[in-house]
Backbone bond lengths (Angstrom), bond angles and torsions (degrees), N, CA, C in turn:
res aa  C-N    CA-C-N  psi(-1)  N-CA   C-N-CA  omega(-1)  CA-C   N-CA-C  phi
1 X - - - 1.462 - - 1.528 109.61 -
2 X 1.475 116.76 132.69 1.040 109.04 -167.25 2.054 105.57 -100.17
3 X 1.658 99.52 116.65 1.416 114.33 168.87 1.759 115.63 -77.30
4 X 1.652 86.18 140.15 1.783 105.82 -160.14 1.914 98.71 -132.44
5 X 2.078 101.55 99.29 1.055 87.60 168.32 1.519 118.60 -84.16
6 X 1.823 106.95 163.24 1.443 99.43 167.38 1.479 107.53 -102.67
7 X 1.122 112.05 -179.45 2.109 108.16 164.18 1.334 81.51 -166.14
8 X 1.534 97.83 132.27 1.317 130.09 -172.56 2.008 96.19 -113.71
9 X 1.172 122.25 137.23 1.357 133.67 141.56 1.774 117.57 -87.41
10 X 1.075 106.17 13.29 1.660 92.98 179.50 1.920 101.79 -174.53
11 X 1.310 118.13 142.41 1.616 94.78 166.97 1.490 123.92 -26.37
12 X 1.073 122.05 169.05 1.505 118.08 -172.01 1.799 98.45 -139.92
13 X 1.067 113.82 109.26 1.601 121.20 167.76 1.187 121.19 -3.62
14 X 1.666 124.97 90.96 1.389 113.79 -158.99 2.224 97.00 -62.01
15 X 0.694 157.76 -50.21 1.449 160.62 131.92 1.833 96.46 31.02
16 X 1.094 87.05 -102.08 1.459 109.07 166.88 1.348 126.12 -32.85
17 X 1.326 112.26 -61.55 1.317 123.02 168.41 2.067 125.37 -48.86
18 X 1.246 98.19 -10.38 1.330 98.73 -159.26 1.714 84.47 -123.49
19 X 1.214 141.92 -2.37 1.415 134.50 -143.69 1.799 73.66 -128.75
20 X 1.131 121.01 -40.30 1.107 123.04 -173.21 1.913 112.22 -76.51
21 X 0.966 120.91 -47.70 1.249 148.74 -172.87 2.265 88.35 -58.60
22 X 1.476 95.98 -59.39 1.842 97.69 -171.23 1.581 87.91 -75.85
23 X 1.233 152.52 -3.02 1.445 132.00 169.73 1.460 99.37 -84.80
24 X 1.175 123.69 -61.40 1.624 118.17 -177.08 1.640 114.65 -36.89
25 X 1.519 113.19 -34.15 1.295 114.52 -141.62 1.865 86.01 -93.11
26 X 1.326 102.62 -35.73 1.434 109.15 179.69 1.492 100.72 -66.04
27 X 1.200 137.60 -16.92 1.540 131.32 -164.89 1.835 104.20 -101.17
28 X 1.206 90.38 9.01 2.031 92.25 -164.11 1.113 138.83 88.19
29 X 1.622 100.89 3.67 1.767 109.64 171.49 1.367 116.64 -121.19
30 X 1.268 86.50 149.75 1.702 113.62 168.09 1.774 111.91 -84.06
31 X 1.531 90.71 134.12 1.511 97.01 177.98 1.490 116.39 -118.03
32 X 1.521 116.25 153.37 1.595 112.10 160.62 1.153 105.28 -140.81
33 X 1.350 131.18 137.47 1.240 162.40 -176.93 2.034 114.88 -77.78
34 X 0.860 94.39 113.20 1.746 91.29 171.46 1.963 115.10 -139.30
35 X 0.824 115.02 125.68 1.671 105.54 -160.58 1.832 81.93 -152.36
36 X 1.699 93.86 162.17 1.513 125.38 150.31 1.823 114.33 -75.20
37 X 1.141 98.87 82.21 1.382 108.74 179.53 1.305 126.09 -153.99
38 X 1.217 173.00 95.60 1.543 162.22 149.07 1.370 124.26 21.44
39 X 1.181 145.63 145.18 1.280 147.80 -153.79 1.254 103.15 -78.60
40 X 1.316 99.62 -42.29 1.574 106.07 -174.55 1.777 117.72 -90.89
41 X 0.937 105.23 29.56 1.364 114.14 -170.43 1.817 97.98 -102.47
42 X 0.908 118.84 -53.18 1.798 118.00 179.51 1.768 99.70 -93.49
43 X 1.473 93.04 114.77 1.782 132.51 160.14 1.265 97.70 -23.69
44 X 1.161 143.18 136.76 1.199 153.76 171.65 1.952 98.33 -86.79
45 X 1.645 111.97 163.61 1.018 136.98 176.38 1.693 94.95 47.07
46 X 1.546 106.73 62.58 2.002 117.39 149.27 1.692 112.59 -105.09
47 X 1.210 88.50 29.75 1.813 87.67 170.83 1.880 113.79 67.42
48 X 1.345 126.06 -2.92 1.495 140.70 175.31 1.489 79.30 -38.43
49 X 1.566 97.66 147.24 0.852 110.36 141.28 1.931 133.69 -131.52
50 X 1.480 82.74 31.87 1.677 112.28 152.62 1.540 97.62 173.40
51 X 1.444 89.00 166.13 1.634 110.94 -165.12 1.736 104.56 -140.62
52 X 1.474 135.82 128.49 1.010 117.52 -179.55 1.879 87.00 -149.97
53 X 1.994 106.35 146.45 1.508 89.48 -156.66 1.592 77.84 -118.72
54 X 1.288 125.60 132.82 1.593 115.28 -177.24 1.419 117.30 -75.37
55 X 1.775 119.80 -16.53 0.966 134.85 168.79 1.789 107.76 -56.69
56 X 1.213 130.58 -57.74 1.129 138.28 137.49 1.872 110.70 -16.19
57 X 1.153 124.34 -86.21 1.037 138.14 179.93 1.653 116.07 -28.21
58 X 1.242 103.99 -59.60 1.332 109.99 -176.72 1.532 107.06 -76.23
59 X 1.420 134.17 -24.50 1.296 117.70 -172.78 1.672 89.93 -83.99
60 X 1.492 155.63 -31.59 1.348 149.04 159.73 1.650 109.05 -30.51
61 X 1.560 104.84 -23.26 1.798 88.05 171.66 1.659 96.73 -102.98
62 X 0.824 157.84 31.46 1.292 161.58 169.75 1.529 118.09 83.59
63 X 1.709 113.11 177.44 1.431 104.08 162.65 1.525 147.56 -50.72
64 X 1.520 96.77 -38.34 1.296 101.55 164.52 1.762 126.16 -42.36
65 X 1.495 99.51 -50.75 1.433 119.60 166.13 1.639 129.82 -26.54
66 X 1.411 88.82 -58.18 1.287 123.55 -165.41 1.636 100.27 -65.94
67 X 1.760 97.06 -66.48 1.726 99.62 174.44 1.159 131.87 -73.85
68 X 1.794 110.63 21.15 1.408 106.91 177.95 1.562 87.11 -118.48
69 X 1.045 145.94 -12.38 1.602 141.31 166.25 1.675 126.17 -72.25
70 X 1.366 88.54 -23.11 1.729 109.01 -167.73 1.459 88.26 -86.27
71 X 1.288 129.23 -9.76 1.777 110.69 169.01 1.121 100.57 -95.77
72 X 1.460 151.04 -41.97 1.303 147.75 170.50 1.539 126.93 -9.59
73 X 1.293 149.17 139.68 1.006 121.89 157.76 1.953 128.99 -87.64
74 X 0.910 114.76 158.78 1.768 126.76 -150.22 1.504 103.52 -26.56
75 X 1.650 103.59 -73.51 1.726 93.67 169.79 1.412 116.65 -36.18
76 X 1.258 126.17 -81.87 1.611 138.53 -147.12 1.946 89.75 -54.78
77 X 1.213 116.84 -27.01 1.412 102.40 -175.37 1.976 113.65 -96.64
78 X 1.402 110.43 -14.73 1.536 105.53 169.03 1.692 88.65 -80.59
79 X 0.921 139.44 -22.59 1.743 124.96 -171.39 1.641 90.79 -82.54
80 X 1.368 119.33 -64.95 1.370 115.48 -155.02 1.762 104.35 -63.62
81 X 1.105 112.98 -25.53 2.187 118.60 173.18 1.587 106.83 -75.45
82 X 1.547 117.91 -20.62 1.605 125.90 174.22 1.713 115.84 -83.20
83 X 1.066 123.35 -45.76 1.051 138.18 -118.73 1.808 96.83 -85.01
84 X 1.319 102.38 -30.12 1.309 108.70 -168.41 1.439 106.94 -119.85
85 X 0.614 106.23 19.50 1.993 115.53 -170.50 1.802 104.46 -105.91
86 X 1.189 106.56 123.96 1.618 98.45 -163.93 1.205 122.88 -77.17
87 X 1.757 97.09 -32.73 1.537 106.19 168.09 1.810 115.85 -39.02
88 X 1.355 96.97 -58.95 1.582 106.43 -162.51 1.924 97.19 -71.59
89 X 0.619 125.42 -17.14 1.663 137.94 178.82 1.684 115.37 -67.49
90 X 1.794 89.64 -44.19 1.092 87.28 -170.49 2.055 112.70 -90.37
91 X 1.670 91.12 -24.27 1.748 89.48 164.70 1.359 121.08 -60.82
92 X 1.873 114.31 -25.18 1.231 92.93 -175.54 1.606 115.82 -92.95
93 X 1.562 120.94 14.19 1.385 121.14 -171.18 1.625 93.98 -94.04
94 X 1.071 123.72 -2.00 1.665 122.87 -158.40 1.546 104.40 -131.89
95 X 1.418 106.21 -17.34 1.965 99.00 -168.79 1.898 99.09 -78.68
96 X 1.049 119.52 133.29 1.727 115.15 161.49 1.862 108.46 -87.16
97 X 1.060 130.73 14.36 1.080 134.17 121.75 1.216 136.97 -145.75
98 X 1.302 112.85 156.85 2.201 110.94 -155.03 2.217 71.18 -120.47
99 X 1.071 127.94 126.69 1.182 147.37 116.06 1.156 139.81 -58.77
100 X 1.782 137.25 110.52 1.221 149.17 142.91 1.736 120.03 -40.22
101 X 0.897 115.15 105.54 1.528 110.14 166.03 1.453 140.66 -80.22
102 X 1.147 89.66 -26.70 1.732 125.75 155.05 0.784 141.97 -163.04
103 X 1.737 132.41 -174.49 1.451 106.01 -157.88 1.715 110.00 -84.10
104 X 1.619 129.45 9.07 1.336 114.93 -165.07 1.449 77.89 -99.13
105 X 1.464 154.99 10.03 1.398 167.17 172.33 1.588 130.46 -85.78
106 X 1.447 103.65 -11.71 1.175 118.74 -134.82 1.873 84.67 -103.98
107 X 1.396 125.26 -39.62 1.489 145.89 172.99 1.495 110.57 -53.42
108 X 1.480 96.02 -56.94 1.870 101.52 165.12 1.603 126.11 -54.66
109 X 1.498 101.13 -31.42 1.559 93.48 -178.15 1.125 109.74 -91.84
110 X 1.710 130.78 -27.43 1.611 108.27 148.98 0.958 124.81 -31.75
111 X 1.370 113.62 -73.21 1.729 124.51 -168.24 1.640 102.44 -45.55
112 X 1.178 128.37 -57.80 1.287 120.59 -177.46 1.714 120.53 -55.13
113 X 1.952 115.17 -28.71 1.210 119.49 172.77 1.305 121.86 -70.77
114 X 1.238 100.76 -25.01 1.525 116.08 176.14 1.505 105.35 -53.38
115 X 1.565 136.13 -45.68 1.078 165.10 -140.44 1.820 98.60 -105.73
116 X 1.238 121.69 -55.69 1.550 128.86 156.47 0.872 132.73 -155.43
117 X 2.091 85.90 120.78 1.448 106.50 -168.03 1.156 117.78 -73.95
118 X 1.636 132.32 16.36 1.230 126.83 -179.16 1.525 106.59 -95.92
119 X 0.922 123.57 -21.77 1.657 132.46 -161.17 1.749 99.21 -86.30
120 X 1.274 116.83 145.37 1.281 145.27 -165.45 1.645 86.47 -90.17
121 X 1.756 129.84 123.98 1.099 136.28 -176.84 1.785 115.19 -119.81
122 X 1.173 121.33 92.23 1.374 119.34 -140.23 1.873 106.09 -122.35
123 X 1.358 126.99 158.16 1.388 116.06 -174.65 1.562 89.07 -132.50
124 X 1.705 105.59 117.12 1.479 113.12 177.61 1.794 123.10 96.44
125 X 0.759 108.86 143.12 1.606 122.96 -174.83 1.326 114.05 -35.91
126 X 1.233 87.88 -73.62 1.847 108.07 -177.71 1.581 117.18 -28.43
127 X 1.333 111.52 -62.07 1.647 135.88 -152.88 1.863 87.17 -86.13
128 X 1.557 111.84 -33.83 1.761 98.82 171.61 1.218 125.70 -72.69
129 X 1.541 123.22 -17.57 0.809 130.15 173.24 1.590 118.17 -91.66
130 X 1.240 121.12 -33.06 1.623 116.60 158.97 1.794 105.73 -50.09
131 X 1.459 108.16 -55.59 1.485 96.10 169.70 1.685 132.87 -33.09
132 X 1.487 94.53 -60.67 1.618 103.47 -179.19 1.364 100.03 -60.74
133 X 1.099 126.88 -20.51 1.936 112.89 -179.24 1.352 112.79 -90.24
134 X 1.574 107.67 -30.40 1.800 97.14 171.25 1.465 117.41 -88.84
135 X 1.395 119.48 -1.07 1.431 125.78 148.99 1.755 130.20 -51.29
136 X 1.593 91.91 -42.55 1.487 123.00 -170.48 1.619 98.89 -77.94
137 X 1.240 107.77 -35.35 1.585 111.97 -173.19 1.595 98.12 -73.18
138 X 1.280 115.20 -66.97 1.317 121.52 -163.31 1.898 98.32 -124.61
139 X 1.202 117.81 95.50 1.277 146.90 173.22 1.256 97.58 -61.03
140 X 1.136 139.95 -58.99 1.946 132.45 175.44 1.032 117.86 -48.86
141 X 1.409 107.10 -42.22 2.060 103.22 -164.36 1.769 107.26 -84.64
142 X 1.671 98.34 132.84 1.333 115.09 168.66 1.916 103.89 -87.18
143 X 1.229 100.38 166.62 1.921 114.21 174.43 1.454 124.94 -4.51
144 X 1.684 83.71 -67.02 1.458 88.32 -154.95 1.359 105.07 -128.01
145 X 1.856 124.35 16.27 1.235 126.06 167.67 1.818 120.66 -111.60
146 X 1.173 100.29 -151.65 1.537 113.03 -178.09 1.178 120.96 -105.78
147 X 1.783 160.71 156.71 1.163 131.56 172.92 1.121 110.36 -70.88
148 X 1.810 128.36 174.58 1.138 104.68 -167.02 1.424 91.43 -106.76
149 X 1.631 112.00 175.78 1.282 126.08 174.37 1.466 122.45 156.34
150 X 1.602 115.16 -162.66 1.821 84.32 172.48 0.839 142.55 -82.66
151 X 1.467 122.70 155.01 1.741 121.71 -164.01 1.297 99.42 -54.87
152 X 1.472 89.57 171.87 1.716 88.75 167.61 1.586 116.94 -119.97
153 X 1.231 119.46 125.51 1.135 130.64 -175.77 1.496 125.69 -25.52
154 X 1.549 125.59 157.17 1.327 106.87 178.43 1.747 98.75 -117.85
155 X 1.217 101.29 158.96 1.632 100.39 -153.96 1.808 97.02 -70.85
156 X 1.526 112.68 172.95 1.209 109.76 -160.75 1.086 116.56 -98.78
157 X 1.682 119.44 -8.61 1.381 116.90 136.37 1.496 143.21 -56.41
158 X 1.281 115.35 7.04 1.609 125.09 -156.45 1.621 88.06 -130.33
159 X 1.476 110.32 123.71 1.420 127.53 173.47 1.382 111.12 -83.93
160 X 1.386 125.32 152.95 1.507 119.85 179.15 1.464 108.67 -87.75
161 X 1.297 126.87 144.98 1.691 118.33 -175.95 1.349 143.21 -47.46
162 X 1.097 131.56 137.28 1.824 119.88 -148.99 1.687 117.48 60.63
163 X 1.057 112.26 -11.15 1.889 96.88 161.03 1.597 128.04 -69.16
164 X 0.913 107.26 141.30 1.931 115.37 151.32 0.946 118.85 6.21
165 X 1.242 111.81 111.09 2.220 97.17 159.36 1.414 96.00 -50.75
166 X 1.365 104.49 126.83 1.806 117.13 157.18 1.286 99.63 98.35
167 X 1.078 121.27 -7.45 1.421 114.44 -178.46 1.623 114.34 -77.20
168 X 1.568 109.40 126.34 1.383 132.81 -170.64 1.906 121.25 -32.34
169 X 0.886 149.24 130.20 1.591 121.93 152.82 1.512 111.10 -142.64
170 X 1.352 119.39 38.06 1.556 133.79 161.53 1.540 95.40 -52.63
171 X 1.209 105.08 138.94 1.576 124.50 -173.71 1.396 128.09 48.88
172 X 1.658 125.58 26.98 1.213 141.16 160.63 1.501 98.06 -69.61
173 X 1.378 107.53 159.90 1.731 121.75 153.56 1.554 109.69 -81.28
174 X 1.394 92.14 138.72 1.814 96.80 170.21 1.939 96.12 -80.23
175 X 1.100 86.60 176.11 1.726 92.83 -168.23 1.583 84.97 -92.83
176 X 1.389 108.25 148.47 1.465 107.99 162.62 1.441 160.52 -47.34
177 X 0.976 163.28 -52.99 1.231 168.73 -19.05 1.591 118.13 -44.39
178 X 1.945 102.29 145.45 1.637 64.11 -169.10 1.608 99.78 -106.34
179 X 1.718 102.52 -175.39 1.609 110.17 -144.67 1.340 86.49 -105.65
180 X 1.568 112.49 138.81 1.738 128.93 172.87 1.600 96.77 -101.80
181 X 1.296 82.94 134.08 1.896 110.92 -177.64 1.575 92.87 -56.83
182 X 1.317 122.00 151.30 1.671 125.61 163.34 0.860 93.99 -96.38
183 X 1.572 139.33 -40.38 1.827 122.57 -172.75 1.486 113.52 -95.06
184 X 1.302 105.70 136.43 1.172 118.45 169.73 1.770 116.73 -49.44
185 X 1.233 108.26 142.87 2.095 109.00 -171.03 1.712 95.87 -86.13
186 X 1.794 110.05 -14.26 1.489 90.22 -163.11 1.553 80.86 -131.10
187 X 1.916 114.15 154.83 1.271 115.53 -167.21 1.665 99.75 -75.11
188 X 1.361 110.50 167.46 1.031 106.91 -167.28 1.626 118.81 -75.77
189 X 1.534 146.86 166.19 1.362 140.35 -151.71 1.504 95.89 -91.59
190 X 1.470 114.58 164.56 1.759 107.02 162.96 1.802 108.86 -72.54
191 X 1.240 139.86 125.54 1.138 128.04 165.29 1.857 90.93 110.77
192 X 1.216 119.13 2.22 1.981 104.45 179.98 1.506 112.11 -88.33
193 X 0.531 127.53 149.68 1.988 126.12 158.31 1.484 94.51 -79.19
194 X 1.380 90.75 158.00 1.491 119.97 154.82 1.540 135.58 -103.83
195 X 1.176 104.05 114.65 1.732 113.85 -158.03 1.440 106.42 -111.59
196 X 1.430 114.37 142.15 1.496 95.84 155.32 1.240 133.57 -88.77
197 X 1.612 120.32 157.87 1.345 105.02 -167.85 1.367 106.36 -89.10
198 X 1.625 106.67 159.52 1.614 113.58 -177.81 1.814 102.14 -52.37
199 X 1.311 120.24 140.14 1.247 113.54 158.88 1.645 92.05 111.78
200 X 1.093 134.04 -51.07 1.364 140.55 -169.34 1.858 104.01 -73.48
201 X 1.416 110.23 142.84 1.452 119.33 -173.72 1.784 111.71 -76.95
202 X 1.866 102.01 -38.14 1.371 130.92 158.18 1.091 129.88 -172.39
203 X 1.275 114.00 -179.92 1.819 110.43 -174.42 1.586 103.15 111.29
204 X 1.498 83.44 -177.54 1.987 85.35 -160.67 1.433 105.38 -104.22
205 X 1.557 117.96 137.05 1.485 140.60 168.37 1.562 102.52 -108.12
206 X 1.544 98.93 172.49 1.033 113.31 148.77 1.641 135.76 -47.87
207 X 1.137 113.41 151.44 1.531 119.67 -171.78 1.432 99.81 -50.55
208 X 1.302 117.58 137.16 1.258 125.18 148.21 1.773 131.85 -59.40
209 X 1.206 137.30 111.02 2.008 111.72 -179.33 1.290 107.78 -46.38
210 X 1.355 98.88 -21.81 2.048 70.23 -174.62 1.621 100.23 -114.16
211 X 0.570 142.04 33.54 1.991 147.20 160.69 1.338 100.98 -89.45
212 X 1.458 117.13 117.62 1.492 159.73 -175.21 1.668 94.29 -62.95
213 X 0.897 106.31 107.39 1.952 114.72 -177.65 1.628 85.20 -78.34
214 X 1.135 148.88 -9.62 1.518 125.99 166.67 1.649 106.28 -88.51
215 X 1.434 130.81 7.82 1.288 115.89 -171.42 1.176 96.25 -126.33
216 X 1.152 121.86 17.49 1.548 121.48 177.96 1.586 118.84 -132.93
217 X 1.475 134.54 167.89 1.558 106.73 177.49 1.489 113.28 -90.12
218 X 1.232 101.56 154.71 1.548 91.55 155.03 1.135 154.03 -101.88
219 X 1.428 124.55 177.91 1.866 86.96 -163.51 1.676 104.02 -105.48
220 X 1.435 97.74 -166.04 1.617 100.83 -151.14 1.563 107.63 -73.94
């Protein structure tokens, strides 16, 4: 079954939140919720099947904690209230997709992709849920590869490199193609969009030149 974290930077529209929650669940996934918000802020009985509130989180390391996050700006402080908390560590080592909910969200789900590169890293509902369906389609394939299985042969006119003129290679493997990272190696800039990269099914790349820095978030 394919697990779908969310990360919230702010309460999240109980409306929304729950309309979203019965689409995942209808698609074959399990969701858990982790946001900058209060315990009591998300409605009980939305089908979660975990809930973790970083607001919560961060007061477990004490005040000091607390008043050194509250200067941060929105991203850098849902990452810095996540980051060390095991619960949320451990949803993101296990979710096959980490969802952004918004853009102060959007820093956390790097940081968490950074952490696994197998998981589909996505900004907004829509594009998580195309995920969970091409998961559902093809259950093997990660981001930005192929499913696995056997190579595929190289035709039997085609020699393998450094052989013989004429020399045979019916039932060799062709060499692969090679695989482009979906996550970006460096966090994203203040003012970049988030693009996907050529080659990747989804998830976040580097800015595109031509992607509209007002239609995308920015980073922290």
């Amino acid at each position: 079954m394919t697990q779908v974290l969310l990360i919230a930077g702010a309460p999240p529209q109980e409306a929304v939140l729950r309309a979203s929650v019965e689409q995942f669940r209808a698609a074959g996934a399990t969701v858990e919720l982790v946001g900058l918000f209060a315990p009591d802020d998300i409605e009980p009985g939305l089908g979660l099947a975990g809930l973790r509130s970083l607001k919560a989180a961060a007061a477990d390391r004490g005040k000091a904690f607390e008043k050194r996050v509250a200067k941060l700006s929105a991203p850098r402080r849902v990452w810095a209230s996540a980051e060390r908390d095991r619960q949320v560590r451990r949803a993101g080592r296990r979710a096959h997709v980490l969802v952004a909910l918004d853009a102060s969200a959007v820093y956390a789900v790097w940081r968490l992709a950074q952490l696994n590169r197998k998981a589909h890293a996505v900004f907004g509902i829509a594009p998580a849920l195309k995920a969970v369906e091409e998961r559902r389609a093809r259950p093997s394939t990660t981001p930005c590869g192929t499913p696995p299985g056997p190579c595929p042969p190289r035709p039997p006119s085609a020699a393998p490199p450094g052989a013989p003129p004429g020399a045979s290679s019916a039932g060799r493997c062709a060499a692969p193609p090679p695989r482009p990272s979906c996550v970006p190696r460096s966090a994203p800039a203040p003012g970049a969009g988030w693009w996907p990269r050529p080659g990747c099914r989804t998830g976040c790349g580097p800015s595109s030149p031509a992607a509209s820095a007002s239609a995308w978030p920015r980073g922290p």
